[in-house]
N, C-alpha and C positions, 0 to 999 in steps of 0.2 A: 349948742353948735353941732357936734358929731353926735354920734352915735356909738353904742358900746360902752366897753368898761372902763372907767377912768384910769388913765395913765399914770403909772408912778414918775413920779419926779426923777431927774436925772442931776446929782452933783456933779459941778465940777471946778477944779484947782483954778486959778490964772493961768499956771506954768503950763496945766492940762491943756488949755484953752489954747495956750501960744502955741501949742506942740501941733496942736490938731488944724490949727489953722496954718503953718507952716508947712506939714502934710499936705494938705491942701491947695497950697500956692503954688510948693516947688512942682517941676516942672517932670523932674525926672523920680516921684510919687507913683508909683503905679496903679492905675486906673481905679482899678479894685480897691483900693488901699482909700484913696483919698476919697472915692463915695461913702464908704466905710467912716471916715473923720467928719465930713459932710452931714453924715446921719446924727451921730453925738451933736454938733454943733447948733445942727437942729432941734433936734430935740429938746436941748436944753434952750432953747428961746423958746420953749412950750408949744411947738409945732405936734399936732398929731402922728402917726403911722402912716395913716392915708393921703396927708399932704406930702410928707416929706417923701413917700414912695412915688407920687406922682410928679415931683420937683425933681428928684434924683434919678427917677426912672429902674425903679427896684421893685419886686415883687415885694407886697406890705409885709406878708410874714416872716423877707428877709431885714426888714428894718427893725421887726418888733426882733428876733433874733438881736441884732447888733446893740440894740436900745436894750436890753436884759443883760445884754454880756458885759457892756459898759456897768451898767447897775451894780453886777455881780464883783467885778473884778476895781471896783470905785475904791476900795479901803486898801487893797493891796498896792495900787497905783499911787495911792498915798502916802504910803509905808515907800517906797521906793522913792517917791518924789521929793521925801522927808530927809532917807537914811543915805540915798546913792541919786543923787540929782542929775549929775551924768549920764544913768542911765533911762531917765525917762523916758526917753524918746523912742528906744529898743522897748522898752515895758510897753508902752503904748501902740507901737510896731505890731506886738506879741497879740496883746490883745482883740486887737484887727485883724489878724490874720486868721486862715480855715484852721477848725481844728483837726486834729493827725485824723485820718479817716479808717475807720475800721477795713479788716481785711486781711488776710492770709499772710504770713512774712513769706520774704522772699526765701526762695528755695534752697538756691545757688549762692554762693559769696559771690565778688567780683574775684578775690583769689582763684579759688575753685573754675570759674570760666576764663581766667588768662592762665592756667593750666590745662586749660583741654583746648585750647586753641593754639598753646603752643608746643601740647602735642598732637596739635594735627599736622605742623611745621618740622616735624620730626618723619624721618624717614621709618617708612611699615618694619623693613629689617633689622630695623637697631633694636626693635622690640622682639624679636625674636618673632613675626606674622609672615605668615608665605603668602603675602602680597605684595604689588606694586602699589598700589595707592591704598592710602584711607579712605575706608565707606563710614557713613553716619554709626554702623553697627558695630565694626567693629574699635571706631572711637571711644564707643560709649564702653564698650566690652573694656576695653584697657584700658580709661579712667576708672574703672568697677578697679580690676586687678592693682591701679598703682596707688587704690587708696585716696584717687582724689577725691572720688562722691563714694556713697554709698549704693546708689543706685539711680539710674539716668536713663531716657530711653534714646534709641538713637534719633527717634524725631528731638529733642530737646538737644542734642546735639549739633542737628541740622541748622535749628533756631540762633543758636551761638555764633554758627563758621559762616551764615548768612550775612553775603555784603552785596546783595542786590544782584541786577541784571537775571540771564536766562541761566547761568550758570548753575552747576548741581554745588549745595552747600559746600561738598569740601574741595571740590575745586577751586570755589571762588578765594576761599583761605588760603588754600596752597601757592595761588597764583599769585598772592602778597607775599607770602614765606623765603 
């Protein structure tokens, strides 16, 4: 029939089976999620890569992806479907879903940024600054001094106090303050 390398086989539980087809049904499943169930369920009725991508409408090497994760993750799902049956549904959930995606942590705490926002809602003189208003500069200058960041520029500043329209960053803050 196809072509290529023979496909390993896909187990799976009953209780797996209901999960994914429930997945599947309900309504408020997210999209993603349920083509994802979709894929296993095919699978394991012996459907290829190339059908069930062209059935579900997925790029093939994102099926053979989900078809190997299922594979991988088949003895743990058992062990859980064994030991904590209530939680299958989350384990099966888990599995489905993207994995964490590489990349930089964030920089900033959310702390750290509802600190420098809520000293931009502070008047420049209570810090002891011979200004009338806060500039991006010297925001970032006096979260350096009170220890909230270690180092910030005042563009990343600007980024923060930014709530849209024409307005300059720390106006548009202040004018909520």
């Amino acid at each position: 029939m196809g072509k290529g390398p023979k496909l390993q086989a896909i187990d799976i539980s009953e209780g797996q089976t209901q999960v994914l087809e429930q997945l599947v049904r309900r309504h408020q499943t997210p999209q993603q999620l349920a083509k994802r169930a979709r894929v296993v369920l095919l699978a394991v009725q012996g459907h290829g890569n190339r059908d069930i991508a062209r059935e579900i409408q997925l790029d093939r090497m994102q099926v053979g992806v989900w078809r190997k994760r299922w594979i991988t993750e088949y003895e743990q799902l058992c062990q859980v479907e064994a030991q904590h049956p209530d939680q299958l549904v989350a384990a099966i959930q888990a599995v489905l879903s993207d994995a964490p995606r590489s990349g930089a942590p964030a920089t900033f705490t959310a702390e750290q940024i509802i600190q420098i926002v809520a000293l931009a809602c502070e008047p420049p003189e209570d810090s002891d600054r011979p200004i009338s208003h806060w500039t991006t500069r010297e925001l970032a200058d006096e979260a350096i001094k009170r220890g909230i960041v270690d180092t910030i520029s005042e563009r990343q500043v600007g980024r923060f106090l930014k709530s849209g329209g024409s307005q300059t960053p720390s106006e548009s803050v202040l004018a909520q303050c």
